[in-house]
C-alpha positions as a Markdown table, in Angstrom:
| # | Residue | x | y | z |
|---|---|---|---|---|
| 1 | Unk | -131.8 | -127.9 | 42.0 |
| 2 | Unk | -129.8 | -130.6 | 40.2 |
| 3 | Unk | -130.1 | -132.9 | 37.3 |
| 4 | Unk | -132.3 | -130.2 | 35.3 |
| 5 | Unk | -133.3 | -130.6 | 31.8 |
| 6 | Unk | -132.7 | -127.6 | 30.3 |
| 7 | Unk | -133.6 | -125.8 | 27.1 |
| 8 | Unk | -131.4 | -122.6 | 25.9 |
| 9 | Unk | -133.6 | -120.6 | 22.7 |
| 10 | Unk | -129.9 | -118.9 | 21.1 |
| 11 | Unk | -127.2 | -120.3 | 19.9 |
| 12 | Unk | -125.6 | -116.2 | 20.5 |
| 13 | Unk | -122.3 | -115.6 | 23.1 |
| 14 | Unk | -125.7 | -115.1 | 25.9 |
| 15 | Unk | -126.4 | -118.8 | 25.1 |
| 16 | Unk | -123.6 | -120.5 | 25.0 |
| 17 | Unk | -121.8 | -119.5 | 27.9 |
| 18 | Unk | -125.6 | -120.2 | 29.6 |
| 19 | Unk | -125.2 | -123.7 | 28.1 |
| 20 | Unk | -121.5 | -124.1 | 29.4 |
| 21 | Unk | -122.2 | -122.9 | 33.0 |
| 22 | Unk | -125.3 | -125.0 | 33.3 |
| 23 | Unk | -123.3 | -127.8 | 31.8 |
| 24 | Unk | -120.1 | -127.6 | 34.2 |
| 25 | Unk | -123.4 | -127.6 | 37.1 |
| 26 | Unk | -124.4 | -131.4 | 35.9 |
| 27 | Unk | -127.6 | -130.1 | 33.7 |
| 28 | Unk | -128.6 | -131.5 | 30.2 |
| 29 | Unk | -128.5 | -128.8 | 27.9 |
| 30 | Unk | -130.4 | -128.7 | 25.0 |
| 31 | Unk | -129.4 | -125.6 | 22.8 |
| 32 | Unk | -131.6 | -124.4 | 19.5 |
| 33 | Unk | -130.3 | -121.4 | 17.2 |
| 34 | Unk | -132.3 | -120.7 | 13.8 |
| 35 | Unk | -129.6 | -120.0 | 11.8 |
| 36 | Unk | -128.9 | -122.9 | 10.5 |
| 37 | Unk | -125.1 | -122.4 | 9.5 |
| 38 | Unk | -124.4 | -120.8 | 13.1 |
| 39 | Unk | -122.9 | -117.8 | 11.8 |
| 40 | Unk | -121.7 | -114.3 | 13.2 |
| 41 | Unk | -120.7 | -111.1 | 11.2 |
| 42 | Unk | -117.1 | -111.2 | 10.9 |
| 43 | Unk | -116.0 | -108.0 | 12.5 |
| 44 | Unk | -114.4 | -107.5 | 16.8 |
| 45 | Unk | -115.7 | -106.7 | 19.8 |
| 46 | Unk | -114.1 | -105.2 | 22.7 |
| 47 | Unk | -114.1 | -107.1 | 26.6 |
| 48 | Unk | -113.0 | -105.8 | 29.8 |
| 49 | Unk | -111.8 | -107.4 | 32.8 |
| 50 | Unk | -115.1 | -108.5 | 34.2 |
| 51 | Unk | -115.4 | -111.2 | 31.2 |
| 52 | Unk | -111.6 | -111.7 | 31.8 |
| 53 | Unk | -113.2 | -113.1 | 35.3 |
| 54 | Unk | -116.2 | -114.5 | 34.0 |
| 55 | Unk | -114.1 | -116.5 | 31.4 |
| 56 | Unk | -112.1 | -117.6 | 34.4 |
| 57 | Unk | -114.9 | -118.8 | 36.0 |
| 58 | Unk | -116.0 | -121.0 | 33.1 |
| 59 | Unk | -112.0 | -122.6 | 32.9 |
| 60 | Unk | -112.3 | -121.0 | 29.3 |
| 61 | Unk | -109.5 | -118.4 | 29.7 |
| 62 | Unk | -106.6 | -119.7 | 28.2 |
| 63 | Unk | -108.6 | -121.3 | 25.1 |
| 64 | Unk | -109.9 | -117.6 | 25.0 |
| 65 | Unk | -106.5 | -115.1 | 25.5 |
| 66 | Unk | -105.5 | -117.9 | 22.3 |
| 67 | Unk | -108.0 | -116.2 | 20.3 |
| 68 | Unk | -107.7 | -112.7 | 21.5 |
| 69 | Unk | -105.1 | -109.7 | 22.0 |
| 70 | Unk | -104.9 | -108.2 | 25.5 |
| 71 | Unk | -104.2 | -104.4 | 26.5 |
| 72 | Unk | -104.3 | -102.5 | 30.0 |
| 73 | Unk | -105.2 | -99.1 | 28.5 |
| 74 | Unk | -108.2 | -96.8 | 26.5 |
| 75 | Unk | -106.6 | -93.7 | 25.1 |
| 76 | Unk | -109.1 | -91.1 | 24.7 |
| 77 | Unk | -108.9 | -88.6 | 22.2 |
| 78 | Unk | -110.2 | -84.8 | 21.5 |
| 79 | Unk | -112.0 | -84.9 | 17.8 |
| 80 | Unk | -108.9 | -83.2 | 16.6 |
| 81 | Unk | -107.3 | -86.3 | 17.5 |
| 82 | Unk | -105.6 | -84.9 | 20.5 |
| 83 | Unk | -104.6 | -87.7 | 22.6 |
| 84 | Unk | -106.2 | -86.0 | 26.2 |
| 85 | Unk | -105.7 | -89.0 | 28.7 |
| 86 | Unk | -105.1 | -92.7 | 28.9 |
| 87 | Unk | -107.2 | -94.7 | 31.4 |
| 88 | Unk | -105.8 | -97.4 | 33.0 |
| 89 | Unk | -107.8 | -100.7 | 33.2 |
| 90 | Unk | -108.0 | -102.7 | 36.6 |
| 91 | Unk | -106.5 | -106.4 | 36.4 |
| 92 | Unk | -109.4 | -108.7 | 37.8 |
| 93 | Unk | -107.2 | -112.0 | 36.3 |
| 94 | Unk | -103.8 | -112.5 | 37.8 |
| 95 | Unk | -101.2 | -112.5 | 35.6 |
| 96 | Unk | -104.1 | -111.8 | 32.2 |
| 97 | Unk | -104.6 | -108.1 | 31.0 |
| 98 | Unk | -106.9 | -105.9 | 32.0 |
| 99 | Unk | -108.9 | -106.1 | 28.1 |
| 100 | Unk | -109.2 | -108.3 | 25.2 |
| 101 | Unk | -110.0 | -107.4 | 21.7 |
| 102 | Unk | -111.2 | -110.3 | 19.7 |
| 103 | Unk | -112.3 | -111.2 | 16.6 |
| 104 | Unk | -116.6 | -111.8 | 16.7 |
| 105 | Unk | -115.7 | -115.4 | 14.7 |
| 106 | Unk | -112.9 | -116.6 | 16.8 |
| 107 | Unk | -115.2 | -115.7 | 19.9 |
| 108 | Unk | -118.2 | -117.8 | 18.5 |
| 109 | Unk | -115.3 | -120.6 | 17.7 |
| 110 | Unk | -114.1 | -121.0 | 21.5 |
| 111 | Unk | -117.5 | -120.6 | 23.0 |
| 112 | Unk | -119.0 | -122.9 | 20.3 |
| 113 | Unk | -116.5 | -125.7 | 20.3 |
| 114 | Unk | -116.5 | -125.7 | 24.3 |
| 115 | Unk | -120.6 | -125.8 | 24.1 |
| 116 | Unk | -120.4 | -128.7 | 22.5 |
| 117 | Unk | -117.7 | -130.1 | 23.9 |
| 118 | Unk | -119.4 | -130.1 | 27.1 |
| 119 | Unk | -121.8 | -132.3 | 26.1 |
| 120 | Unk | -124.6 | -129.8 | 25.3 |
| 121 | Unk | -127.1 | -131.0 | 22.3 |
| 122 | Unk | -126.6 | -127.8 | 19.8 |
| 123 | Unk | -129.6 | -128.0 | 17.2 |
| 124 | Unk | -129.5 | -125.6 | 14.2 |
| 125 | Unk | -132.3 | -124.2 | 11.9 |
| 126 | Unk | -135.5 | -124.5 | 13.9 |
| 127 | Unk | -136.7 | -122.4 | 16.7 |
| 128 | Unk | -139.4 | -122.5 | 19.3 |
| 129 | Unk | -143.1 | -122.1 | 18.0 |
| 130 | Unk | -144.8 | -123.0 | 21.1 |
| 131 | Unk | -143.5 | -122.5 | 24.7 |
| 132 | Unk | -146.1 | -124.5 | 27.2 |
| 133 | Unk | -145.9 | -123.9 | 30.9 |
| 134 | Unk | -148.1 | -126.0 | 33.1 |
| 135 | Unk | -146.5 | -125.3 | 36.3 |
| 136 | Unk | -144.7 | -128.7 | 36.7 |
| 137 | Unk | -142.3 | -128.2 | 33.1 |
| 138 | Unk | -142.5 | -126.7 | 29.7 |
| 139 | Unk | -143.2 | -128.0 | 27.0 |
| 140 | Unk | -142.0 | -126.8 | 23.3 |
| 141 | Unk | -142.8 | -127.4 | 20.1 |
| 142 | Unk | -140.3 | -126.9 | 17.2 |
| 143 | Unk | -140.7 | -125.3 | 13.9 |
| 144 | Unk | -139.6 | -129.0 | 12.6 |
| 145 | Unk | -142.4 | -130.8 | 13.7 |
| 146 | Unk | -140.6 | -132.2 | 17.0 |
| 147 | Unk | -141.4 | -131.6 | 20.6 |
| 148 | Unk | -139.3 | -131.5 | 24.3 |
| 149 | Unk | -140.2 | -131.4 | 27.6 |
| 150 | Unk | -137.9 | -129.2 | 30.3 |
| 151 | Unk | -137.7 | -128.3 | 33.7 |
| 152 | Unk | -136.7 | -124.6 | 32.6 |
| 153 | Unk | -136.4 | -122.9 | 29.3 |
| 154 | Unk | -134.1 | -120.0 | 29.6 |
| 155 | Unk | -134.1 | -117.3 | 26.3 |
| 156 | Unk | -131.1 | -115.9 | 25.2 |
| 157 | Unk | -132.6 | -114.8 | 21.8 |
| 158 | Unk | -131.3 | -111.0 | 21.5 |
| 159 | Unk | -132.9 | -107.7 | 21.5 |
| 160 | Unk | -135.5 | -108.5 | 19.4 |
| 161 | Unk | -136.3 | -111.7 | 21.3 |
| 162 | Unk | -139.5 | -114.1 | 20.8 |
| 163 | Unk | -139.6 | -116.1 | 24.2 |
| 164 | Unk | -139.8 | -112.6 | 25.6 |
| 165 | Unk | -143.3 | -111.7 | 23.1 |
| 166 | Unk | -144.3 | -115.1 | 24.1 |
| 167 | Unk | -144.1 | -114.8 | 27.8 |
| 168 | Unk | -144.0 | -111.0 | 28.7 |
| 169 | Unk | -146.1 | -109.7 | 25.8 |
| 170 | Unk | -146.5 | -106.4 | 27.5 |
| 171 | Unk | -143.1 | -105.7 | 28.6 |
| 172 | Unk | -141.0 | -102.9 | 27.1 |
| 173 | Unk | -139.8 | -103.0 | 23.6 |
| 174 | Unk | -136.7 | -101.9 | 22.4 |
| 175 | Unk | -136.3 | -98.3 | 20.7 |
| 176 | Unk | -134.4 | -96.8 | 18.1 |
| 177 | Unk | -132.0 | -94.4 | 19.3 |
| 178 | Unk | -130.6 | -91.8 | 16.8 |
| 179 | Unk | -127.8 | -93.5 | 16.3 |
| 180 | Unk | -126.0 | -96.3 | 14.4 |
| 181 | Unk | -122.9 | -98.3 | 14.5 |
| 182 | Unk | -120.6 | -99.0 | 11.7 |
| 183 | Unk | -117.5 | -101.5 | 12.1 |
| 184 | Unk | -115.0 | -102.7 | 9.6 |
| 185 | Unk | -111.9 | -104.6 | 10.4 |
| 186 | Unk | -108.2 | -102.9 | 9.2 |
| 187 | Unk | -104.6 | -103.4 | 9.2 |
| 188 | Unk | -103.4 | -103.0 | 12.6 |
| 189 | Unk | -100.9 | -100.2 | 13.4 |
| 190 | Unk | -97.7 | -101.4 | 14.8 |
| 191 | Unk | -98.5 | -99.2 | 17.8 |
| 192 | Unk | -101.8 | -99.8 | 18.5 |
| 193 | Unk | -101.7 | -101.0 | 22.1 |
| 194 | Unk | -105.1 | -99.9 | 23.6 |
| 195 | Unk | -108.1 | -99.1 | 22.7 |
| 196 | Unk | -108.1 | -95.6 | 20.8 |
| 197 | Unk | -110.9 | -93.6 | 21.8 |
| 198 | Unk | -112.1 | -90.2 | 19.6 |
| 199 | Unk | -114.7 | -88.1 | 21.4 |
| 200 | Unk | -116.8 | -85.9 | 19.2 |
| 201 | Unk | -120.2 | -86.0 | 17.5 |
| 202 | Unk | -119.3 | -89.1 | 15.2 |
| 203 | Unk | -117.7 | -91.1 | 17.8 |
| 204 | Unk | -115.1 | -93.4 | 16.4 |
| 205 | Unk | -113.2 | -96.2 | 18.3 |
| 206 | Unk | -110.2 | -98.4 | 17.1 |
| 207 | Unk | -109.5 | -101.5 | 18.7 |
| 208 | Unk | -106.9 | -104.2 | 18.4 |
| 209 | Unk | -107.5 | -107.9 | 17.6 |
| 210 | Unk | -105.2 | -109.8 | 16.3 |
| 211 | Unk | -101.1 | -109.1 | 15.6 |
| 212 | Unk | -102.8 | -108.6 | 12.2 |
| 213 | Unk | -105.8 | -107.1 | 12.6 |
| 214 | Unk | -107.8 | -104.5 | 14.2 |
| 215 | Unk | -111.6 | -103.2 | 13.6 |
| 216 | Unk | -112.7 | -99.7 | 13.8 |
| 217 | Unk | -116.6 | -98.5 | 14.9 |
| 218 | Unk | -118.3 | -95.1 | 14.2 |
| 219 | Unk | -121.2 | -94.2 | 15.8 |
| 220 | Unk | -123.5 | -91.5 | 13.7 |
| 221 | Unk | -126.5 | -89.8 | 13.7 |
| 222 | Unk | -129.0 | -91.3 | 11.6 |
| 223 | Unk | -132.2 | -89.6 | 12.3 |
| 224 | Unk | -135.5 | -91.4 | 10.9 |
| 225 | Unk | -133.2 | -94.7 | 10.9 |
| 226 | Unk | -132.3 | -94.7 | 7.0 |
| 227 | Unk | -132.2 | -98.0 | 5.3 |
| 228 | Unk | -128.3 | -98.5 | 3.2 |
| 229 | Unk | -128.2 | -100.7 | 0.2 |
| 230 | Unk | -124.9 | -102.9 | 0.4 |
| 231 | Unk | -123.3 | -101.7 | -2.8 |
| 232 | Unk | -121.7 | -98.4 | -2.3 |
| 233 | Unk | -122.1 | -98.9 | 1.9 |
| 234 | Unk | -118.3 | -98.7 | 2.0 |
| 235 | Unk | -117.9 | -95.5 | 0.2 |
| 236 | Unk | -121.2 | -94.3 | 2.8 |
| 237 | Unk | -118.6 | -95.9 | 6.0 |
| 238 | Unk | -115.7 | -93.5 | 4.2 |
| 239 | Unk | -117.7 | -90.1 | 4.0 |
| 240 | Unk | -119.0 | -90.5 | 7.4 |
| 241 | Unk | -115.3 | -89.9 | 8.2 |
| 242 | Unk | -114.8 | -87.2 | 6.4 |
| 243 | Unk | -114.8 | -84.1 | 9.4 |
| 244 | Unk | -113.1 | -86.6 | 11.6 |
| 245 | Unk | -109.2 | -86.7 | 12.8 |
| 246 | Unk | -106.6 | -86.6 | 10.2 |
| 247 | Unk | -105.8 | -89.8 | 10.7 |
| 248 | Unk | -108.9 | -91.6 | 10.7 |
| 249 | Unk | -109.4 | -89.8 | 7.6 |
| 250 | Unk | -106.4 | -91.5 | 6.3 |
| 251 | Unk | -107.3 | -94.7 | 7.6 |
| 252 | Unk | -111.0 | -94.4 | 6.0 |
| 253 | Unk | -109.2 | -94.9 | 2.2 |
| 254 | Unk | -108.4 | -98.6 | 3.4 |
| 255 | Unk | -112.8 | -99.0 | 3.8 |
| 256 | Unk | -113.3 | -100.2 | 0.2 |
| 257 | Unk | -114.9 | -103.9 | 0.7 |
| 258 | Unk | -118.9 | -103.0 | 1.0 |
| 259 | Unk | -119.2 | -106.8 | 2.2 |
| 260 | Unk | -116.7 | -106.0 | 5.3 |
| 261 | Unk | -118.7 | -103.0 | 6.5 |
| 262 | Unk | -121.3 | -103.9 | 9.3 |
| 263 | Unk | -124.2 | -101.5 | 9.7 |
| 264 | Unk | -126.8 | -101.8 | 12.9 |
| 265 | Unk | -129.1 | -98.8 | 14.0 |
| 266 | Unk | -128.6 | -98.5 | 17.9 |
| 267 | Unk | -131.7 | -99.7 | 20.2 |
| 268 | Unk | -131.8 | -100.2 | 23.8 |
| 269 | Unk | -133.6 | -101.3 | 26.8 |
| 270 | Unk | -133.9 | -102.0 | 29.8 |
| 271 | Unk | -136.8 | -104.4 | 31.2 |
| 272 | Unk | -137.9 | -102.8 | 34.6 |
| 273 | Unk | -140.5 | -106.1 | 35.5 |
| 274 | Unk | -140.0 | -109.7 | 35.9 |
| 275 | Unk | -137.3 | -111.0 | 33.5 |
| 276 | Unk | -139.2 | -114.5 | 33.7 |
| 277 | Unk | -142.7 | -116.4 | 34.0 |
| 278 | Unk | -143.2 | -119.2 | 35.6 |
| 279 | Unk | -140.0 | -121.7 | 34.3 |
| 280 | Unk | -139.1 | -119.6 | 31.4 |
| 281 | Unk | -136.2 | -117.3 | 32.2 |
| 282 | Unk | -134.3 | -114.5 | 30.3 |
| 283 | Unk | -131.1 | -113.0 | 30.0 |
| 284 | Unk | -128.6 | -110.6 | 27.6 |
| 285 | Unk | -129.8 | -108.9 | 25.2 |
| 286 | Unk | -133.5 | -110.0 | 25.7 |
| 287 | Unk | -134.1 | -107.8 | 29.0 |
| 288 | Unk | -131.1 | -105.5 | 28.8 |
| 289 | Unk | -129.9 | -104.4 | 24.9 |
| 290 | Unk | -127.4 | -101.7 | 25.0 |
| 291 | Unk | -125.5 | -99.3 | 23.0 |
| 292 | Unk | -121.8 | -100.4 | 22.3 |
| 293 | Unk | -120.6 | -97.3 | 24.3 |
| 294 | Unk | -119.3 | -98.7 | 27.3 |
| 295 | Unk | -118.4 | -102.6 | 25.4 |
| 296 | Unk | -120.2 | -104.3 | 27.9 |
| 297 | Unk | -123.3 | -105.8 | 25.8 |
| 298 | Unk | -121.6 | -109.3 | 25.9 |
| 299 | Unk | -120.1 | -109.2 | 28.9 |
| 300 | Unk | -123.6 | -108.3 | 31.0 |
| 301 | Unk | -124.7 | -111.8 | 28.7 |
| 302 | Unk | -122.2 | -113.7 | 30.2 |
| 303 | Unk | -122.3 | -112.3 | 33.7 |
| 304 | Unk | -125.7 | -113.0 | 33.5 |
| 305 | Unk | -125.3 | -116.7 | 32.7 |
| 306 | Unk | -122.5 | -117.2 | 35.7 |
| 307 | Unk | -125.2 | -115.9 | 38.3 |
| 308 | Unk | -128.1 | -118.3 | 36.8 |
| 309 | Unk | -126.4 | -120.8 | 37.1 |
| 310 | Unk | -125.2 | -120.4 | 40.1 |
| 311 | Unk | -128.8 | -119.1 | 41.6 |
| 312 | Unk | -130.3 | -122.3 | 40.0 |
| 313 | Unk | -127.6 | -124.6 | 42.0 |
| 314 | Unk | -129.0 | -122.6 | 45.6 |
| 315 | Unk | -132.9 | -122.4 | 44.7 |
| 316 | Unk | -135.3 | -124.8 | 45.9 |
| 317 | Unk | -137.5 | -123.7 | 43.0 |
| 318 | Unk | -137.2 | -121.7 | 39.3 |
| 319 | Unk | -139.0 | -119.5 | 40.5 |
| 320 | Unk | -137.0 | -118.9 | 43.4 |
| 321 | Unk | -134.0 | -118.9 | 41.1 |
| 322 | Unk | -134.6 | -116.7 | 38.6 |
| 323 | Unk | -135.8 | -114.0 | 41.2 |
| 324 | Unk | -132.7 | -114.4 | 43.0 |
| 325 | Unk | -131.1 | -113.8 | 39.6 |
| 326 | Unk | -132.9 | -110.6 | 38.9 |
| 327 | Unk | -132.0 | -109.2 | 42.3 |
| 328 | Unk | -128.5 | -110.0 | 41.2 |
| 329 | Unk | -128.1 | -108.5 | 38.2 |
| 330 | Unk | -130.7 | -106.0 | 37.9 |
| 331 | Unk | -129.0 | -102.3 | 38.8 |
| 332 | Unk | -125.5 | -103.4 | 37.4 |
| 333 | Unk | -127.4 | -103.7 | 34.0 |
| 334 | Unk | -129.4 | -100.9 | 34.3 |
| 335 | Unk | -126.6 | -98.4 | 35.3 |
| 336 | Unk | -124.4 | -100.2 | 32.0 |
| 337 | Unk | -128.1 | -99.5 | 29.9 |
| 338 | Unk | -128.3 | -95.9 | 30.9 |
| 339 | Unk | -124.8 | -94.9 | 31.1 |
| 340 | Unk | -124.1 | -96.3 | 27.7 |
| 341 | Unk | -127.5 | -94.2 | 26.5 |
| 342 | Unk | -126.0 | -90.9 | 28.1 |
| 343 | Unk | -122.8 | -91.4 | 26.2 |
| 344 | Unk | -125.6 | -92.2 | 22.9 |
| 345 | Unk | -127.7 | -89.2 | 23.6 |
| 346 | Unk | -124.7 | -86.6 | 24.0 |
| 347 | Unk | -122.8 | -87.6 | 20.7 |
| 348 | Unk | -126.3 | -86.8 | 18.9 |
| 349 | Unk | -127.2 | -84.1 | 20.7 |
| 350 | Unk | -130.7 | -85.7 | 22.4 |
| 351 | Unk | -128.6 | -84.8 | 25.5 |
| 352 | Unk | -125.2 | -83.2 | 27.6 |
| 353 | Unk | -121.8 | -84.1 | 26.5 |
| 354 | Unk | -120.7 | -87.4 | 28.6 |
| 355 | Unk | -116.9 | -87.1 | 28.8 |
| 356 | Unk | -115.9 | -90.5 | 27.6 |
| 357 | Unk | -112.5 | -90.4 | 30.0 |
| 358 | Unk | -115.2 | -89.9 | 33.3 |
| 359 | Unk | -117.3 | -92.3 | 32.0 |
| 360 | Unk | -114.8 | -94.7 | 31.1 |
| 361 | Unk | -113.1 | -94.8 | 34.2 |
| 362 | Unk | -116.7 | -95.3 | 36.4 |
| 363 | Unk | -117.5 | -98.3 | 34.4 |
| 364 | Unk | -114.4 | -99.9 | 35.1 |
| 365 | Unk | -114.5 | -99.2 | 38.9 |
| 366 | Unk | -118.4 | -100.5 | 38.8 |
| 367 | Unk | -117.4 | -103.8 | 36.6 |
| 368 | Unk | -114.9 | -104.5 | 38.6 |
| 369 | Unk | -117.0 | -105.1 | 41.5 |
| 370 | Unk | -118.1 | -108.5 | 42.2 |
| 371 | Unk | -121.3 | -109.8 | 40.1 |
């Protein structure tokens, strides 16, 4: 199919690089995000080689290794802070590391500026109150009064997504975990070169991303999913350190700023059904929200907006498309879902202990494999 009018609903990493890959295909690209200042929380996120490839793909690399720091290597750590192995990274990107650590900001900058620099329509502060399938397009009526007709509609609106209530109001939901994530952005060791890995039943991970900077997550147990109050949230971030290695302990006095700690509870799942009806097609978070265990939330997002795209340009039909795209992409997500879940499930003790250097090691030999 060519020459497609196209509506993405989320102006999120998901969206924009499904906005960009649709663009480079000869599409019109409408893109709507209700946050109106198009903002993201200002802390890093880790990406392996797969995106590496996927960025490739998009001819956004170089704009991207700008913004980020690379390293080959996760050193994985007893709780004691033992350093037990290092696990090398496969290079998918001649001549470009194996990972990236970037800032979430300078991320949303190079996919932003290149979303609209491709001539995609980016429309802020309104979303989607009616989505209209009547087998031939869709049409959509905005929360601003305004209304568009599309050949597709494809929602990239996160884990708590409302294209998905709209049109698969009985598939699965996400669920709450056990678990939460903190993250706070640090000075960054001189000799930080990887990502630092600690094993143990608050699971803490360090990760470069920037010459300046890097952030560190903790994942917790945090049964009955408790509710934190921002004042006095960094002081919460420091005690959760407390039985942790010596040296995270010593890092934890630099967590002072309660507005530079980032707190989510931890929900996942997996949609086993259709991930579309009729025109409307999803992808990311939407039909496949996992924990940050394995760092591949984002990079399934974009992966998933590479094969689209690329099923759309083959398919006689949406429908024929977004199929195709399923087939695709369904049991790599999955195994990232449940393997990240395992990895969940031990830390808290809902299941066995996941040896993070094993499981490491099998999702870089399963990424690396051609999406």
């Amino acid at each position: 199919m060519k020459n497609l009018e196209v509506l993405v609903i989320g102006g999120g990493i998901g969206g924009m690089t499904a906005a960009i890959a649709l663009r480079r295909d000869g599409h019109t690209v409408t893109v709507i995000e209700k946050d109106p200042e198009w903002a993201v929380y200002g802390v890093g996120i880790i990406q392996q080689g797969n995106v590496l490839r996927a960025m490739n793909q998009l001819g956004l690399l170089d704009d991207y290794m700008d913004a980020a720091v690379g390293f080959d290597t996760v050193a994985v750590h007893a709780p004691d802070g033992t350093q037990v192995a290092r696990v090398p990274s496969p290079r998918l990107v001649e001549g470009y590391p194996a990972n990236v650590g970037i800032g979430r900001p300078a991320l949303h900058k190079v996919l932003g500026d290149r979303t609209i620099a491709s001539g995609a329509e980016v429309r802020l502060g309104i979303t989607a109150e009616n989505i209209e399938d009547d087998g031939e397009g869709v049409t959509v009526r905005f929360s601003d009064g305004s209304e568009g007709r599309y050949d597709i509609v494809v929602g990239a609106d996160g884990v708590y997504s409302d294209t998905r209530s709209k049109i698969l109001p009985d598939a699965e939901k996400p669920e709450y975990t056990g678990q939460a994530v903190w993250r706070y952005n640090l000075p960054r060791p001189a000799d930080l070169d990887a990502l630092h890995a600690y094993n143990g039943p608050t699971g803490v991970g360090l990760v470069p991303i920037s010459e300046e900077l890097m952030y560190m997550f903790i994942t917790t147990p945090e049964p009955g999913n408790p509710w934190y109050d921002t004042k006095g949230i960094a002081q919460v971030m420091r005690e959760k350190l407390a039985n942790t290695a010596p040296q995270l302990q010593e890092m934890a006095a630099n967590i002072t700023d309660d507005e530079g700690v980032v707190y989510r509870p931890l929900e996942g799942m997996m949609l086993s059904g259709p991930w579309s009806n009729g025109r409307v097609v999803l992808l990311g978070d939407a039909v496949h929200a996992t924990t940050p265990h394995l760092g591949q939330g984002a990079g399934m997002a974009i992966e998933d907006s590479i094969v689209l795209a690329e099923e759309l340009a083959k398919a006689d039909t949406p429908e024929e498309a977004f199929s195709a795209y399923r087939e695709r992409r369904f049991e790599r997500c999955k195994y990232i879902v449940e393997s990240s879940l395992a990895i969940c499930h031990g830390q808290i003790g809902k299941g066995p202990p996941v040896d993070n250097h094993t499981a490491t090691a099998e999702m870089f030999e399963v990424c690396a494999q051609p999406i």
